[in-house]
DSSP file (Angstrom, degrees, kcal/mol; ACC not computed):
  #  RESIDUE AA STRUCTURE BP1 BP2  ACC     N-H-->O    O-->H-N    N-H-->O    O-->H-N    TCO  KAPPA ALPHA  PHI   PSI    X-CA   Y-CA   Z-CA
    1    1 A X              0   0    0      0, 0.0     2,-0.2     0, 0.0     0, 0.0   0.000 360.0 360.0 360.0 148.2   45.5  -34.5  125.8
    2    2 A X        -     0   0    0      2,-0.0     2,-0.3     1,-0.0     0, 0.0  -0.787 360.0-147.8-110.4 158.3   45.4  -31.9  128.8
    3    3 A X        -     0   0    0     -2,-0.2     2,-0.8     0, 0.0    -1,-0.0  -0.967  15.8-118.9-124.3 145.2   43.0  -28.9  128.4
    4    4 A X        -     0   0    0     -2,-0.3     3,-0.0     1,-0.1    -2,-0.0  -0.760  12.7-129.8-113.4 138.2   43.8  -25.5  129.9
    5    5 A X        +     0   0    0     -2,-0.8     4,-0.1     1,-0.2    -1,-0.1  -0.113  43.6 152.1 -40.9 130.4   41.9  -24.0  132.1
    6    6 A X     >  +     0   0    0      3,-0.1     4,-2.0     2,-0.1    -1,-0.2   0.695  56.5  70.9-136.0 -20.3   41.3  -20.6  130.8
    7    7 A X  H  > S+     0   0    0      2,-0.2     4,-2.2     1,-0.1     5,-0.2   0.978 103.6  48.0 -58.3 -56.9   37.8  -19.3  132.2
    8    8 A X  H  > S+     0   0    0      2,-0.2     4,-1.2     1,-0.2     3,-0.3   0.935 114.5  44.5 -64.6 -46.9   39.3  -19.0  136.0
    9    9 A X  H >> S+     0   0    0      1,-0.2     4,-2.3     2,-0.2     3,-1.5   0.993 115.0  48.6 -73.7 -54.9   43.0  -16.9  134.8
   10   10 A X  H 3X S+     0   0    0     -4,-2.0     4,-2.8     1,-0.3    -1,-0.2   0.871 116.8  42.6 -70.4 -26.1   40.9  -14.6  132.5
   11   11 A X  H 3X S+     0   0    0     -4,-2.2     4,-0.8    -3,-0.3    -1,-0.3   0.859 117.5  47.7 -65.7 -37.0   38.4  -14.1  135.7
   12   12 A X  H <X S+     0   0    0     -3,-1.5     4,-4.5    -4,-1.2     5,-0.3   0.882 116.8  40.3 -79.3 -61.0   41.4  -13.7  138.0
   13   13 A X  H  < S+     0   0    0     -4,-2.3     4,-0.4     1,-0.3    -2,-0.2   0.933 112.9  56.6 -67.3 -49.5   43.2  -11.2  135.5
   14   14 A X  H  X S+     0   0    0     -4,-2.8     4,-1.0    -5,-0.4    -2,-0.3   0.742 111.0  45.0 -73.5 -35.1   39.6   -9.5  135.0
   15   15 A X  H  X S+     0   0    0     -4,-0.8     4,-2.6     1,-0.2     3,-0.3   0.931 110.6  53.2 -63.9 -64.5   39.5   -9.0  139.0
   16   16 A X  H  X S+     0   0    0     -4,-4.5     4,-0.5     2,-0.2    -2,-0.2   0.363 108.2  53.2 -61.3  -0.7   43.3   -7.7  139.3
   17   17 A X  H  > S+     0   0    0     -4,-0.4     4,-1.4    -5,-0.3    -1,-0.2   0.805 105.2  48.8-111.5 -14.8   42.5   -5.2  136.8
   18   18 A X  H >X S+     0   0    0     -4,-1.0     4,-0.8    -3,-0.3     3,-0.6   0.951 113.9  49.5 -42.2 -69.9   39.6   -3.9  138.5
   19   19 A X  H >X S+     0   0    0     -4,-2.6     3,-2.2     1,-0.2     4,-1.8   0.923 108.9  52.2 -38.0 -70.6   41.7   -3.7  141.6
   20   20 A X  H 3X S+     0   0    0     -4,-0.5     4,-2.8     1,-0.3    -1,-0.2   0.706 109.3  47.0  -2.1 -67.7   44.3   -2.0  139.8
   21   21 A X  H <X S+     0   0    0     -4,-1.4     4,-2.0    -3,-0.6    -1,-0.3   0.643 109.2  60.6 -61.2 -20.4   42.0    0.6  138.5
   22   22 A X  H <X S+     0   0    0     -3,-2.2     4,-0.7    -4,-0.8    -2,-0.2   0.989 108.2  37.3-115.5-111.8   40.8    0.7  141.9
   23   23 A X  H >X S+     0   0    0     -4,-1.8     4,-5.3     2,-0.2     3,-1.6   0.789 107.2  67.9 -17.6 -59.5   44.1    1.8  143.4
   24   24 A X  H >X S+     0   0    0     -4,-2.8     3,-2.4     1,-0.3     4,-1.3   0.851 104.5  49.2 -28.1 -92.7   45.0    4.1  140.2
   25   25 A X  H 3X S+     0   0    0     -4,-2.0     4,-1.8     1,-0.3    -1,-0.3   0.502 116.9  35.1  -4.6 -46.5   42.2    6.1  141.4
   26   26 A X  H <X S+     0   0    0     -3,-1.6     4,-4.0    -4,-0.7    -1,-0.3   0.902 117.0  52.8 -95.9 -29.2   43.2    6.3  144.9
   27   27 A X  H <X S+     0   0    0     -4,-5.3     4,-0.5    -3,-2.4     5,-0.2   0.940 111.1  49.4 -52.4 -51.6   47.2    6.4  144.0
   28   28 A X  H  X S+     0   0    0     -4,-1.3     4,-4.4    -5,-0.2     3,-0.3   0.904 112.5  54.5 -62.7 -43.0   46.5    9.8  141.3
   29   29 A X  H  X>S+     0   0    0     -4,-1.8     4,-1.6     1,-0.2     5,-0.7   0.984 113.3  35.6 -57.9 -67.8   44.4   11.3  144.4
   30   30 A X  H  X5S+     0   0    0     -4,-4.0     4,-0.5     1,-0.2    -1,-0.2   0.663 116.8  50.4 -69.8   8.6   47.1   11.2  147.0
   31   31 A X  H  X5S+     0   0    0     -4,-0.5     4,-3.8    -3,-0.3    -1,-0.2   0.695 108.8  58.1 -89.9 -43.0   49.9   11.9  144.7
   32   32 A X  H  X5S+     0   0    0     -4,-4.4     4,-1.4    -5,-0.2    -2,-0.2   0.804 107.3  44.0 -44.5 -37.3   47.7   14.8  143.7
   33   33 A X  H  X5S+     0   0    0     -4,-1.6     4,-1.0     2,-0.2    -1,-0.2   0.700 111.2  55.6 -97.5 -32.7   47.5   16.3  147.2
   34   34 A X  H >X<S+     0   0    0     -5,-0.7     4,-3.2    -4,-0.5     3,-1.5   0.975 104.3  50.2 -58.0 -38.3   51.2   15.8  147.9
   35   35 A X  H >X S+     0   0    0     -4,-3.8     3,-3.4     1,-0.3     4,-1.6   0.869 112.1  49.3 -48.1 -75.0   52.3   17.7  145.0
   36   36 A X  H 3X S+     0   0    0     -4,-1.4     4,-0.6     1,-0.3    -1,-0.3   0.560 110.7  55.3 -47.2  -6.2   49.9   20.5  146.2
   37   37 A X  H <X S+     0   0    0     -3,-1.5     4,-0.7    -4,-1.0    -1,-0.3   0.775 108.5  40.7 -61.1 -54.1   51.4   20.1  149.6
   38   38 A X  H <X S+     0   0    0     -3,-3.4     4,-0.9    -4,-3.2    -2,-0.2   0.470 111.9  58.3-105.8  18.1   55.0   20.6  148.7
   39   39 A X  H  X S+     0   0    0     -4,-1.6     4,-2.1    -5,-0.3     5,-0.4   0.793 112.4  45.6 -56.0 -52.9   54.1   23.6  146.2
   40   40 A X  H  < S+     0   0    0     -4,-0.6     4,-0.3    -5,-0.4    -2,-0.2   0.735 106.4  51.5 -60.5 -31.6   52.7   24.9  149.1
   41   41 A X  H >X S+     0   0    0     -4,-0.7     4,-1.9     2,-0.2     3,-0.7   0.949 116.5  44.7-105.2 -74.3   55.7   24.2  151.5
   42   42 A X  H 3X S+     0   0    0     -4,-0.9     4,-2.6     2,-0.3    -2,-0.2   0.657 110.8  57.7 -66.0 -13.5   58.2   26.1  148.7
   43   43 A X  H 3X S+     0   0    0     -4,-2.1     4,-0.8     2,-0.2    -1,-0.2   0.634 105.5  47.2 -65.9 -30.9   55.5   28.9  148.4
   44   44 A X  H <> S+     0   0    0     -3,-0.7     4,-1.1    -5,-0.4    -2,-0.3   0.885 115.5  42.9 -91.8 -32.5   55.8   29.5  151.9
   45   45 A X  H >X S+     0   0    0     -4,-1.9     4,-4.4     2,-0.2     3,-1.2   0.958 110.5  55.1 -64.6 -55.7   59.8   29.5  151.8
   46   46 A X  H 3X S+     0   0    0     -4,-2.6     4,-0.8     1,-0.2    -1,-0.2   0.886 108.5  50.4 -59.5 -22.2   60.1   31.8  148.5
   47   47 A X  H 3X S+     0   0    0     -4,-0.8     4,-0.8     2,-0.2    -1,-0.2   0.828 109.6  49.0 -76.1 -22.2   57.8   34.4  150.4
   48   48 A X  H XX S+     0   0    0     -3,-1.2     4,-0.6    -4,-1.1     3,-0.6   0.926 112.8  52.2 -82.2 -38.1   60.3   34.2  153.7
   49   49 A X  H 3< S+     0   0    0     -4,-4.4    -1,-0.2     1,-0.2    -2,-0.2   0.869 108.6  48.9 -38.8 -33.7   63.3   34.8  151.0
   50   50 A X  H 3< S+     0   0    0     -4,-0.8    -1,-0.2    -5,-0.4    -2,-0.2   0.896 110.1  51.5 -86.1 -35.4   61.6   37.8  149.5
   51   51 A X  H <<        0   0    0     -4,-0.8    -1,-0.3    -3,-0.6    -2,-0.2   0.658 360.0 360.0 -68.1 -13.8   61.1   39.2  152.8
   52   52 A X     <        0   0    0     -4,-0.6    -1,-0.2    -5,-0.0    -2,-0.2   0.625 360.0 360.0 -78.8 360.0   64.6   38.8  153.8
């Protein structure tokens, strides 16, 4: 009868979801600053339309 290891994947998985979270963090930030980037980018076009 084989026994499965089980300690080492749940450590493994417990690591990669750290990472994961990790990443979230950093992913939400720079997604965050693009948006506000190209709001910024069509804020600056609809004010040269209005002028026209």
């Amino acid at each position: 009868m084989k026994f499965k290891r089980r300690g080492k994947r749940k450590g493994t998985q417990r690591i990669r979801y750290e990472l994961m979270k990790c990443c979230t963090k950093e992913r939400e930030q720079w997604r965050a600053e693009y948006i506000a980037r190209v709001l910024r980018v069509v804020q600056e076009e609809l004010e040269t339309l209005k002028k026209s």
